[in-house]
Structure formats: structure tokens, C-alpha cells
C-alpha positions in Angstrom: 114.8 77.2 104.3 112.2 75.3 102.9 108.3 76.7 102.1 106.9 75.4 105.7 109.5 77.3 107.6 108.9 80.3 106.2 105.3 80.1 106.7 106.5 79.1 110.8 109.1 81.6 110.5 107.6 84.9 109.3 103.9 84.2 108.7 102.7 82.2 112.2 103.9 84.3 114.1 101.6 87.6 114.0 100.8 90.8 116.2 96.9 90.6 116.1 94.2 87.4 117.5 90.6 87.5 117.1 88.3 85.1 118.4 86.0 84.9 115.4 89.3 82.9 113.9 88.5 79.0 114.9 90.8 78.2 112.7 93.5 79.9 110.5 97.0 79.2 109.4 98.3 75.9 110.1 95.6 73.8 108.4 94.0 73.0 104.6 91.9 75.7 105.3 90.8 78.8 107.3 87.4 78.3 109.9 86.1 81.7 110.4 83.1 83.7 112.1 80.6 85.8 110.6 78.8 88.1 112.9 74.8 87.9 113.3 73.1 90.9 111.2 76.6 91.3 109.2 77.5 90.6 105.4 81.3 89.0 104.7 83.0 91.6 102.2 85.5 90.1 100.1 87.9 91.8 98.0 91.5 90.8 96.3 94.3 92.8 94.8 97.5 91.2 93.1 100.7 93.5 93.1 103.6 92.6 90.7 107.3 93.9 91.2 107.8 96.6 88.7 104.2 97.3 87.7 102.6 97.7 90.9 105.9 99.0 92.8 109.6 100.1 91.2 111.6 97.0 91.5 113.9 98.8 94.0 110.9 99.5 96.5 112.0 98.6 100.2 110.2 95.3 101.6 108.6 97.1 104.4 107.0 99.5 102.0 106.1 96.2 99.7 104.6 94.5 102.8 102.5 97.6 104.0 101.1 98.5 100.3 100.3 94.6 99.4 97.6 95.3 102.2 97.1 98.6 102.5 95.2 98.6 98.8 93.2 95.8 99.9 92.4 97.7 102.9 91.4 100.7 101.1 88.5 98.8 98.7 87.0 97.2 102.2 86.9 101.1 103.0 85.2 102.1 100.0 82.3 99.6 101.4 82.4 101.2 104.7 83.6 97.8 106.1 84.7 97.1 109.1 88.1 94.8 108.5 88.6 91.1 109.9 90.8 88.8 108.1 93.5 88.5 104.9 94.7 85.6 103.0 98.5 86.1 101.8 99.7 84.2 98.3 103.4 85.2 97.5 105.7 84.4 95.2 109.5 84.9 95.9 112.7 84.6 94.0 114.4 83.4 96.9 113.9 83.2 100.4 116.1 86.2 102.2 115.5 86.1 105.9 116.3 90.3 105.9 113.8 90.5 103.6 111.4 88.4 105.1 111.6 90.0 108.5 111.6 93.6 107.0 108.4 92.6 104.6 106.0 90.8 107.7 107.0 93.9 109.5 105.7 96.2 107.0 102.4 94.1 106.5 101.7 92.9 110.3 102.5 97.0 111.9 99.2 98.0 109.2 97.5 94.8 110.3 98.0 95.7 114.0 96.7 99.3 113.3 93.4 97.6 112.0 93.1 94.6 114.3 93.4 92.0 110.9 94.4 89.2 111.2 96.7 86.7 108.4 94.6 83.3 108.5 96.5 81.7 105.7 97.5 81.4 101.9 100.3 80.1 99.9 104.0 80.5 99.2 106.0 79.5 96.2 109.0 80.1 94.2 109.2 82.4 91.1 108.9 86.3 90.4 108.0 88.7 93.2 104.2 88.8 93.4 101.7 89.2 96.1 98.2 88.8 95.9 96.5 89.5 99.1 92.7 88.8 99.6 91.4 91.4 102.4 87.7 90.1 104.3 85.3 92.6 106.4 82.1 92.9 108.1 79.4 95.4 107.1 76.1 95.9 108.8 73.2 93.9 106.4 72.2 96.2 103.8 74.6 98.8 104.8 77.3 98.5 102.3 78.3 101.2 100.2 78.1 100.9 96.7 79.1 102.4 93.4 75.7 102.5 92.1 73.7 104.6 94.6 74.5 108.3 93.0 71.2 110.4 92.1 71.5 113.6 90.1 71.9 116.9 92.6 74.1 114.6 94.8 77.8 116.4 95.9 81.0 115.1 94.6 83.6 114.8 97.8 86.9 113.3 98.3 89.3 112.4 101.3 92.5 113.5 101.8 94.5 114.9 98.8 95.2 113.7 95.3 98.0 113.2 92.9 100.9 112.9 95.6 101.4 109.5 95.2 102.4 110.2 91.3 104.3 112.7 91.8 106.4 110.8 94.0 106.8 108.2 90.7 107.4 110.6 88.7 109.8 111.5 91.6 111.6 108.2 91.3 111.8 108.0 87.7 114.2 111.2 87.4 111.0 113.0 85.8 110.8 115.5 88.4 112.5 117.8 90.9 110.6 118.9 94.4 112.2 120.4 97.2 113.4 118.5 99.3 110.8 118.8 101.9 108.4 117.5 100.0 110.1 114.6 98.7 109.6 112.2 101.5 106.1 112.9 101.9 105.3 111.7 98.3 107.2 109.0 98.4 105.2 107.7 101.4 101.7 108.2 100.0 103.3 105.9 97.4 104.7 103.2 98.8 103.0 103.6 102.3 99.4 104.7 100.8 97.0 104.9 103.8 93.8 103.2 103.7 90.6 105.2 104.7 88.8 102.3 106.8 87.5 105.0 109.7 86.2 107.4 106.7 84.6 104.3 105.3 83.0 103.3 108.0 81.9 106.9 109.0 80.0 106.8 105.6 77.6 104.8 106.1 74.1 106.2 105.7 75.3 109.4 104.8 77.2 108.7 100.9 75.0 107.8 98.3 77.5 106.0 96.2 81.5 105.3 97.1 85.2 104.2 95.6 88.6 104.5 96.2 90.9 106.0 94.2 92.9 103.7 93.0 93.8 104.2 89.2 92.9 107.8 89.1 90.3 110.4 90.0 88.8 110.8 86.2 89.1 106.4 85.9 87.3 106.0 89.5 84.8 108.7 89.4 83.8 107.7 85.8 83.3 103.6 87.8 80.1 105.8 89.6 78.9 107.7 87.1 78.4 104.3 85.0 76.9 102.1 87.6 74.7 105.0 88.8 73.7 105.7 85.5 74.2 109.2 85.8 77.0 112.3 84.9 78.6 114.9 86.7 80.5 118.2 86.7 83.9 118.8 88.7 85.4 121.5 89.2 89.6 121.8 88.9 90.1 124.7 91.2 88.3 122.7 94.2 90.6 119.3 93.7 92.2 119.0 97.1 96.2 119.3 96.5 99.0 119.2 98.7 101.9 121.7 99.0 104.3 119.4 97.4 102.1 120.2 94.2 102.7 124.0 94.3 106.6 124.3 92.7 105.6 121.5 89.9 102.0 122.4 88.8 103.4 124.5 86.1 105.5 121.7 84.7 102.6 118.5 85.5 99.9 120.4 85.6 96.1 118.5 86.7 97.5 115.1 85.2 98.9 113.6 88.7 95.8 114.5 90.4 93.0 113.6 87.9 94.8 110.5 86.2 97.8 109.1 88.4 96.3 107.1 90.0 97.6 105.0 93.7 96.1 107.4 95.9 93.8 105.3 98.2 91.6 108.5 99.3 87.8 108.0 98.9 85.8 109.2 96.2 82.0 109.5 97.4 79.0 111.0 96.6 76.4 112.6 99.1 72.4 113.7 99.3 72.3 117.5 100.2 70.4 117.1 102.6 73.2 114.9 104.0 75.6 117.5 104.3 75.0 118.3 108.0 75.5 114.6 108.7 78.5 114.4 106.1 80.2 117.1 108.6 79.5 115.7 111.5 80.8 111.9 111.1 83.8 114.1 109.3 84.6 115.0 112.6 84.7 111.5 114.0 86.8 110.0 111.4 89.3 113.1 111.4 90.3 113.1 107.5 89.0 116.0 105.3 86.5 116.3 102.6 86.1 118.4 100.3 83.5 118.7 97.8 85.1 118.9 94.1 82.0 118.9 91.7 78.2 117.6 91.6 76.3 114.5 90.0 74.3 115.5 87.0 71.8 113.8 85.1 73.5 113.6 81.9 75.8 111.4 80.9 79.8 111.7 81.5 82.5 113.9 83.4 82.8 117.2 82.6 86.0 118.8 84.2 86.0 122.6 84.6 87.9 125.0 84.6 88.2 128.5 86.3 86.8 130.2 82.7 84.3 127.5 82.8 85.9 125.6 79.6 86.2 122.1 79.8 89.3 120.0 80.1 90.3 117.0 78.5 92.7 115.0 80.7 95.5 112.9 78.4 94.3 109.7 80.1 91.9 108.6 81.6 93.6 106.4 84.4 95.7 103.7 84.8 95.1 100.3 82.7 97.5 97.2 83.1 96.8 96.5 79.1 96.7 99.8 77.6 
């Protein structure tokens, strides 16, 4: 099986058509449609077998997770997603694998109506490197820069189940076994917040997703925005999986770990009643975990009102 079947094979052949695609796989290059009134959001994310996913991850779970992250940064603008460009890089080419991989990737692409218009294949260690493309109304987009002292710290979903279920597969940890598959899933199937996103427009100030950590991402908005802030621990939204190990892992997984793909947003108080009400649309939960403050840093807080001092900061590929 040579590169061009593969690409007929497993990549042609897709779920999802729009008709702003003139043009997409089978030629040098992709013809495409921007809507009137609309800027194109662009955003890329390269994954690597055994530092962005355990060697041993499932190719479904690859396939879903190689666009799911670039899913979640068009969220974090509040984009409305279109079209993805695929580059891989295989060891071999296993049909099983194949199959199982498009599957993964083309079920998340047929949730969000995005379409594959092309890329590149080639021979050498797994990596992926997906490049994800949106709409968002002009002058719309939601930015890291936009937080204002007095604004509310909120985030989607939960945080810090996504490490545990590394630390999960690495031996470092035992959960009941309830719990087991469900972090295991927010890693290797992480679900991207593209209704949330698009919900927040006009009402958050300043957004991100959390990608390499709470403490990492949050501290993104505080320096583009110029500003500080204050969060609170007892208000970080944790699952139930959390309660048996949060003696033994404390607030590290859910301030530091990093891969959870919620959103991390900031809102004008006199916002809130809007915040609720598009929170009811998009049907994930926020909850408020601190506020922006005029001086500079992140302060985390405690019950006593001490501060805490997270081991790391995040996750960084060269630290």
C-alpha cells in the first residue's frame, strides 16, 4: 500500500461535505470559502507518540485527540469550526490501524460538521500534526488579552481528570474502579468546548483552553491582559474520581496537569446574568474559581486564606 492509496483508502472517503469546500483533497491544494462579515481562525497542534499520548494509546483515541485539541483552541476563540488539514507520519501502513484511527478522527469531525480538505502522509515515527480552520463573526473573536481588573474567573467542566488518568496509566495511582474509565476518557478522548465557545461571545472578556494546566493557561491571560488575579482552591471544579486520591495528589492534577480542554474565561460583572443565560444554551457548567486583580500574578488561596505554591507551573515540552 503505497502513500496515494492510503490517502484514497482512509482519508477520501469522509462522513461530513460542506459546500464552502470548492476544492479539497485530491489536488496541490485546498479552494475554500470564507463567509461575508466572518474572519478565518487558524490554529495547529502537533502530537507525538509518547509525549503527547502513551505509546500504547488505541488508534481511535489517537485519531479523536489529534483533532479534538485543535478543536478546543478554535473554542477558546468562540469559533464556529469548518475545515482541518491532516500531516501524518507513520511507521508502517496497518490497514487495522488505519480504519480504527479515521474512525476515531471523522466520528468527532461528524459531531462538528468539519471537514478533512487535505495534508500529507509519509513514513517515519508516529506524528500528527493537524491544522483546525473556523469562522468567527468580524471583531467577535475571543481573545486572551481582554481581562479588566474586577472581572470573574470561570471555568467549564472539571479539572485535573485527565492527569489523573496518566497518572492512572503509569502505575502512579489506584482509583476505584468506577472512576477509572471516566479518566481515561477525558485523556485520550478530551472533549472540545466549541458550543461554550461559541456561547461566549460578547459575554467573556478574555478566554483559553486549558491545555497545559490551569496555573500555565490562566497565567497566558493575566500576561496579555496585563493584569493579576486571585483563585480560590476550594471553588476549583473537581470530579468524584478526585475524592479517594486528593489526600495522596493533592491540587497538583487540577492546577498543573494539564490536557484538560475545558475553557478558562474571564467575565464583566455585569455580565453575569448573560454569562447564565448562554450557560443554559450550551449546557456545560461554570463555575467561578477566583477574580482578576490589578496587580500582577496568580495568587492561589486557600481555605485559611494562605497562599499556595503549586510544584509547577504546567506543562513545557523543554523543561
Amino acid at each position: 500500500m503505497n502513500e496515494f492509496d492510503i490517502i484514497r483508502e482512509y482519508f477520501a472517503p469522509q462522513p461530513v461535505t460542506r459546500p464552502d469546500v470548492v476544492m479539497g483533497i485530491g489536488d496541490d491544494a485546498a479552494l475554500l470559502t470564507v463567509p461575508d462579515e466572518h474572519e478565518l481562525v487558524v490554529t495547529t497542534d502537533m502530537l507525538v507518540a509518547g509525549v503527547h499520548f502513551p505509546e500504547a494509546t488505541d488508534p481511535h483515541s489517537i485519531g479523536h485527540k489529534a483533532l479534538a485539541v485543535n478543536l478546543s483552541d478554535l473554542a477558546a476563540m468562540g469559533a464556529t469550526p469548518a475545515w482541518f488539514t491532516l500531516t501524518i507520519s507513520l511507521p508502517q501502513a496497518e490497514p487495522e490501524w488505519l480504519k480504527s484511527f479515521t474512525q476515531g478522527m471523522f466520528s468527532l469531525a461528524r459531531q462538528h460538521e468539519v471537514v478533512l480538505v487535505g495534508g500529507d502522509t509519509t513514513r517515519g515515527p508516529l506524528t500528527l500534526s493537524v491544522q483546525a480552520m473556523g469562522f468567527v463573526p468580524r471583531w467577535q473573536a475571543l481573545m486572551r488579552s481582554g481581562a479588566k481588573p474586577g472581572d470573574r474567573i470561570y471555568v467549564t467542566g472539571h479539572l485535573g481528570e485527565a492527569a489523573l488518568g496518566l497518572l492512572l496509566l503509569r502505575g502512579r495511582l489506584q482509583l476505584p474502579e468506577e472512576y477509572q474509565r471516566p479518566v481515561l476518557d477525558r485523556l485520550n478522548r478530551p472533549l472540545p468546548r466549541v458550543a461554550a465557545g461559541q456561547g461566549l461571545r460578547g459575554v467573556a472578556s478574555a478566554c483559553i483552553d486549558v491545555s497545559d494546566g490551569l496555573v500555565a493557561d490562566l497565567g497566558h491571560i493575566l500576561e496579555a491582559s496585563q493584569v493579576g488575579a486571585r483563585v480560590q482552591l476550594n471553588r476549583l471544579p473537581l470530579s468524584l474520581a478526585y475524592d479517594p486520591v486528593f489526600e495522596q495528589v493533592g491540587w497538583e492534577p487540577a492546577l498543573s496537569g494539564g490536557d484538560d480542554y475545558e475553557l478558562c474565561f474571564t467575565v464583566p460583572a455585569e455580565r453575569e446574568p448573560a454569562l447564565r443565560k448562554a450557560a443554559a444554551r450550551f449546557g456545560v457548567p461554570c463555575v467561578q474559581i477566583g477574580e482578576i486583580e490589578r496587580h500582577p500574578g496568580l495568587r492561589l488561596v486557600d481555605e485559611q486564606g494562605a497562599l499556595y505554591s503549586p510544584k509547577i507551573s504546567g506543562y513545557d515540552h523543554f523543561r
